[in-house]
LUMTORRO-657001 format. One line per field, with one value per residue (C-alpha): residue number from 1; residue in one letter; x, y, z. Coordinates in nm, 2 decimals. Example, Ala and Ser with C-alpha at 12.3 -4.5 7.8 and 13.67 -1.06 7.14 Angstrom:
BEGIN
k: (1:2)
r: (A:S)
xx: (1.23:1.37)
yy: (-0.45:-0.11)
zz: (0.78:0.71)
END
This chain:
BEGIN
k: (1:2:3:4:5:6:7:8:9:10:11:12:13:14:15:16:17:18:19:20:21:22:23:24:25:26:27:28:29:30:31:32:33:34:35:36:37:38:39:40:41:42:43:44:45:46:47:48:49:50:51:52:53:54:55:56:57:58:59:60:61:62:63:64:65:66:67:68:69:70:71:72:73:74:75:76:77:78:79:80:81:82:83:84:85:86:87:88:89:90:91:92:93:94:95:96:97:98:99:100:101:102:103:104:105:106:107:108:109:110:111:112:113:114:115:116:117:118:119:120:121:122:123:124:125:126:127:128:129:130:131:132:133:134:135:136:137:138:139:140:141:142:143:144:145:146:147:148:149:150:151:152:153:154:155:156:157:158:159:160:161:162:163:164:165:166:167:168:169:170:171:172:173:174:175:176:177:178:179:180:181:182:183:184:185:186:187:188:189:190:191:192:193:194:195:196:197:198:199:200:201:202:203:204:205:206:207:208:209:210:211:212:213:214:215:216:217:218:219:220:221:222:223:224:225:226:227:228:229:230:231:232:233:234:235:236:237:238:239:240:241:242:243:244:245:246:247:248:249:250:251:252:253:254:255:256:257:258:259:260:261:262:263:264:265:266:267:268:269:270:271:272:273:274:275:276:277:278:279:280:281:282:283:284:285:286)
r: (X:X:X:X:X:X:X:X:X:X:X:X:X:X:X:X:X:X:X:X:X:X:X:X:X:X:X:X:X:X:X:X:X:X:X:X:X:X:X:X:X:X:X:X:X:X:X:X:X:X:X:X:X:X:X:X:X:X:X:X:X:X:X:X:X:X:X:X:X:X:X:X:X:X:X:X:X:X:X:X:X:X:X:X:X:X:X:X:X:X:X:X:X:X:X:X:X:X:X:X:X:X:X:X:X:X:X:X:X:X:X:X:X:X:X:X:X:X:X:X:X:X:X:X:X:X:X:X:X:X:X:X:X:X:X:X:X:X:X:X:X:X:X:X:X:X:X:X:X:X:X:X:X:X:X:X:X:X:X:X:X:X:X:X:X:X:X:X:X:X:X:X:X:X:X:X:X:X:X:X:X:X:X:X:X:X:X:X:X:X:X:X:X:X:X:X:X:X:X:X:X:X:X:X:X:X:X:X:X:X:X:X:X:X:X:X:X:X:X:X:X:X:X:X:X:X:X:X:X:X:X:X:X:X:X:X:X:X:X:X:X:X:X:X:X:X:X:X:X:X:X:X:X:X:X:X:X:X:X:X:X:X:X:X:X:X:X:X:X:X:X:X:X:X:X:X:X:X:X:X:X:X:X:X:X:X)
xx: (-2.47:-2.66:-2.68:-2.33:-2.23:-2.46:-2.59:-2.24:-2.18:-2.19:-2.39:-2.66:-2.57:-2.54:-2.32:-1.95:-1.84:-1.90:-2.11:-2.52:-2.52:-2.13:-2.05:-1.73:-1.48:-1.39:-1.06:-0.97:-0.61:-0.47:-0.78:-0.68:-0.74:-0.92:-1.09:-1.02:-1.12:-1.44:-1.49:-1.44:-1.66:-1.93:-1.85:-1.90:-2.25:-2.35:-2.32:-1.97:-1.70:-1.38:-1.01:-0.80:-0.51:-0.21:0.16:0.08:-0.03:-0.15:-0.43:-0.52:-0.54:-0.75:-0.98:-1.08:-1.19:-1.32:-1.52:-1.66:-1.77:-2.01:-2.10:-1.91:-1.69:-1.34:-1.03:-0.69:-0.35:-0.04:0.03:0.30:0.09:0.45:0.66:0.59:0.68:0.38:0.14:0.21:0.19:-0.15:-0.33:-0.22:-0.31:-0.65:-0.71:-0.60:-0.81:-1.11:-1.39:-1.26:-1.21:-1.56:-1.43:-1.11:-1.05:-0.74:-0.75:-0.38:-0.20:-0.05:0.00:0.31:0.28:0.56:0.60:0.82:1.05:1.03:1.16:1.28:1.44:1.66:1.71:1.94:1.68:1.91:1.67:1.73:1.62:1.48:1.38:1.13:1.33:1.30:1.27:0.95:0.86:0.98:0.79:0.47:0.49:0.52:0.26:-0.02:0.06:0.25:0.09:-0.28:-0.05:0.07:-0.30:-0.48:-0.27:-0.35:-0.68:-0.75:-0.57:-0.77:-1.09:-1.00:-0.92:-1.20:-1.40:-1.69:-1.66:-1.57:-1.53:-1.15:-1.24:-0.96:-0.94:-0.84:-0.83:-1.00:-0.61:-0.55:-0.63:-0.40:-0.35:-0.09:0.18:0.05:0.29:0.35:0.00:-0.19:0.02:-0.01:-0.36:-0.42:-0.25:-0.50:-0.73:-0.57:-0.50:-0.86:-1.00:-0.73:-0.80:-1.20:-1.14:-0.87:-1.07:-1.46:-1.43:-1.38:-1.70:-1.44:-1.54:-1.31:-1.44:-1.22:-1.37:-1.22:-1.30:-1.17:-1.07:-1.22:-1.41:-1.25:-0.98:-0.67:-0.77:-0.93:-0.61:-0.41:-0.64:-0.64:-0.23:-0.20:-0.43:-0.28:-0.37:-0.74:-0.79:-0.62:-0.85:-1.18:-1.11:-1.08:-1.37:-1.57:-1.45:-1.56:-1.93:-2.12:-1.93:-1.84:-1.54:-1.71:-1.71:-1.57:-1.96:-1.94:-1.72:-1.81:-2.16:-1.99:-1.79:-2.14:-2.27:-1.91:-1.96:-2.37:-2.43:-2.31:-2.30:-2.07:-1.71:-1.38:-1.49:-1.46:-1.70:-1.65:-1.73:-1.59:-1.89:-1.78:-1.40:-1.08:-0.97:-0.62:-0.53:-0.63:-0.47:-0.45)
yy: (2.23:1.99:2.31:2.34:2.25:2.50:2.76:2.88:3.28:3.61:3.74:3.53:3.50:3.19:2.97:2.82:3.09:3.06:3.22:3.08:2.82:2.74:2.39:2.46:2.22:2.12:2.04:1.84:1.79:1.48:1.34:1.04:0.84:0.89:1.22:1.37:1.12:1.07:1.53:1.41:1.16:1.34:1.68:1.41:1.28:1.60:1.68:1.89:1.80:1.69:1.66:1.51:1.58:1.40:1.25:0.86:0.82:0.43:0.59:0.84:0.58:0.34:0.59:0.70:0.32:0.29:0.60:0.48:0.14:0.34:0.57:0.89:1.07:1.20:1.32:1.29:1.49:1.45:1.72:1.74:2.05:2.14:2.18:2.50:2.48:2.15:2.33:2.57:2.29:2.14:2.50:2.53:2.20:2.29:2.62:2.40:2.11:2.16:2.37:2.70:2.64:2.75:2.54:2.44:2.22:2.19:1.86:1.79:1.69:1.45:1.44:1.29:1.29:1.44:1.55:1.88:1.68:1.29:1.12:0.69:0.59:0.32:-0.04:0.15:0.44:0.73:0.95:0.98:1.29:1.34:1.66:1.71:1.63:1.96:1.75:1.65:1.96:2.09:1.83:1.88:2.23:2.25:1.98:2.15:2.48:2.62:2.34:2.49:2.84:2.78:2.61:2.86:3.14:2.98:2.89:3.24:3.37:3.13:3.24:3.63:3.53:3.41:3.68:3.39:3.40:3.12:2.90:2.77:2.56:2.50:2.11:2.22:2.04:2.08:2.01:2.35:2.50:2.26:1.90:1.66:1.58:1.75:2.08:2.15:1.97:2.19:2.53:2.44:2.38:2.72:2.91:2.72:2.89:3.20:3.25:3.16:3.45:3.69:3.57:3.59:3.98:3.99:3.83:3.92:4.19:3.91:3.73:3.47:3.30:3.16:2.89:2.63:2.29:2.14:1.77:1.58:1.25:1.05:0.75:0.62:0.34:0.51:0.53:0.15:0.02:0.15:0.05:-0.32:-0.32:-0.18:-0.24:0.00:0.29:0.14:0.16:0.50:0.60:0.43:0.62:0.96:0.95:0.87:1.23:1.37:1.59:1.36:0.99:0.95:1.04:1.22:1.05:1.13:1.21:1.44:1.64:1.61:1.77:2.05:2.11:2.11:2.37:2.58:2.56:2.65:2.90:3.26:3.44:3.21:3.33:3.41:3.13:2.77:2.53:2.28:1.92:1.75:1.57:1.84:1.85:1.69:1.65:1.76:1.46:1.17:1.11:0.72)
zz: (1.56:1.35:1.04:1.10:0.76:0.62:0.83:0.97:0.92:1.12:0.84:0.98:1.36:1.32:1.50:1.35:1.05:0.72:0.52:0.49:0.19:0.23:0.36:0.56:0.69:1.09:1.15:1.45:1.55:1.76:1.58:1.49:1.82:2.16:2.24:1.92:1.72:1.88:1.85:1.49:1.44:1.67:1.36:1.09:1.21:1.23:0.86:0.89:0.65:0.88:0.84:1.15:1.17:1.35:1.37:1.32:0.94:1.02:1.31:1.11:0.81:1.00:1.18:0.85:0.73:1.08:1.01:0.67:0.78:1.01:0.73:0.84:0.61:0.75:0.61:0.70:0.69:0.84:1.11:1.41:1.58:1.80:1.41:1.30:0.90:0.92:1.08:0.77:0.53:0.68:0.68:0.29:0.20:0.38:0.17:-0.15:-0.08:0.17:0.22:0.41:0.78:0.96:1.29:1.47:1.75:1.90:2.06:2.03:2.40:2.60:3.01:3.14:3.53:3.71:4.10:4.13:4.32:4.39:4.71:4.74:5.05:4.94:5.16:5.40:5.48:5.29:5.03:4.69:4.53:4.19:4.03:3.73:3.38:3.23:2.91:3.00:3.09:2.78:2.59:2.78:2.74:2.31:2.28:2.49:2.47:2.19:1.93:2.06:1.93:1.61:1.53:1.66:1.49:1.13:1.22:1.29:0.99:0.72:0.90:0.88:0.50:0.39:0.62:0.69:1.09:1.23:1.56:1.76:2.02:2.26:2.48:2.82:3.13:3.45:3.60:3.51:3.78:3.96:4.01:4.20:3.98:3.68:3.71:3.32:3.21:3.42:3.36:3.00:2.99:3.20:2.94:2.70:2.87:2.89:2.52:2.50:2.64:2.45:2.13:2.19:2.26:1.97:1.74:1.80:1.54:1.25:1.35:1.53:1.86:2.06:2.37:2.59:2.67:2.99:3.08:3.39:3.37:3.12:3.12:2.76:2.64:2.81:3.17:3.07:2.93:3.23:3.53:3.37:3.38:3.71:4.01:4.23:3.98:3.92:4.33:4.30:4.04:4.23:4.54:4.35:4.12:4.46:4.57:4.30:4.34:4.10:4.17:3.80:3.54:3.23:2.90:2.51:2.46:2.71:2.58:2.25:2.34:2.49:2.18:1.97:2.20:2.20:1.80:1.79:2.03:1.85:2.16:2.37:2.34:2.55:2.83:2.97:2.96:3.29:3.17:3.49:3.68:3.92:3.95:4.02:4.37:4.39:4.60:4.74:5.08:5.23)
END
């Protein structure tokens, strides 16, 4: 990945799109904290020219001065990934502004942990029944699925336009194969990975790869932030990592390295790359 901003192109078989000589531009959506931010800043040190997008104008805004008092360049437009007509306005401000698209990453998500059905017994024993919201499922559902839908659809049309190849690397989750409490993360993120595999045969013609990355929990500022206002969830959290095959959460750098070899390798495409220290446990049991 580190010729990315140069070498990209499938008239060279080289990685990311773009034709050799041509720098090209990485977008990175939800990229203006966490995960995203840190795929962004991982692109920038690397020499690609990135734009994160996201809803909050002040993180974007102050991951960018972040970014330059470390001496990384990155750009920033306002985006809501689930609103169809600003996913339009991002991709033509893109084509007006920036380098043509060579890589996507849609980062974009948030999980909200729901049961299927919660039960409380109240003081006198009785149980009191409560379903799933469907708003939260609704919600769940247009952030981490059809936002990675309307991205990826303009992604892959700006690419085919400028007919330079290109990469769309799509954040997954190892929960998609199921987790406890995670019923519309995890069927969101499996039809992440689904889309994946049917764009990478639609698109292959156009020079267009198309790769998932799937982490599992993450070592970062969230899971942190979380642990520290709630020891319950922190022993929660201790006993499951301790199930897991290597004993340790992954980290942003983690990922991000798995996104750098999604982007560099030209004949990886239409698969998932496991960055999960092994895998989730679906539950831990007292």
């Amino acid at each position: 990945m580190s010729g990315c901003d140069t070498r990209y192109g499938r008239d060279t078989q080289d990685g990311c799109g773009g034709r050799a000589g041509r720098k090209t531009t990485a977008l990175v959506t939800g990229g203006g904290s966490g995960l995203g931010l840190a795929l962004a800043r991982h692109c920038a040190g690397l020499g690609h020219h990135v734009v994160i997008a996201g809803r909050d104008p002040d993180r974007l805004s102050q991951a960018v001065r972040d970014a330059q008092a470390d001496d990384l360049e990155l750009h920033a437009l306002r985006c809501d990934v689930t609103d169809e007509a600003a996913v339009d306005r991002l991709f033509a401000e893109l084509a007006e502004t920036h380098p043509p698209l060579g890589l996507c990453v849609n980062n974009a998500g948030r999980n909200s942990s729901h049961r299927l059905v919660g039960v409380r017994q109240d003081e006198s024993g009785a149980r009191e029944v409560r379903p799933y919201p469907v708003s939260q499922w609704e919600e769940t559902i247009k952030l981490c699925l059809t936002g990675v839908f309307l991205v990826g659809r303009r992604a892959a049309a700006a690419m085919v336009a400028h007919d330079q190849g290109g990469v769309i690397v799509n954040i997954s989750s190892a929960t998609s194969s199921g987790a406890y409490g995670q019923s519309a993360y995890a069927a969101a993120k499996a039809g992440v990975e689904s889309l994946t595999r049917t764009w990478a045969v639609e698109l292959g013609e156009y020079g267009i790869r198309v790769v998932a990355v799937a982490p599992g929990v993450l070592d970062g500022e969230a899971l942190r932030r979380r642990c520290a206002s709630s020891p319950r969830h922190q022993e929660y959290m201790s006993r499951l990592r301790r199930q897991t095959p290597l004993g340790r959460w992954c980290t942003e750098q983690d990922v991000a390295a798995a996104v750098a070899l999604a982007a560099d390798n030209p004949s990886i495409t239409g698969t998932v790359l496991e960055v999960h220290a092994g895998g989730i446990p679906r539950r831990v049991y007292e």
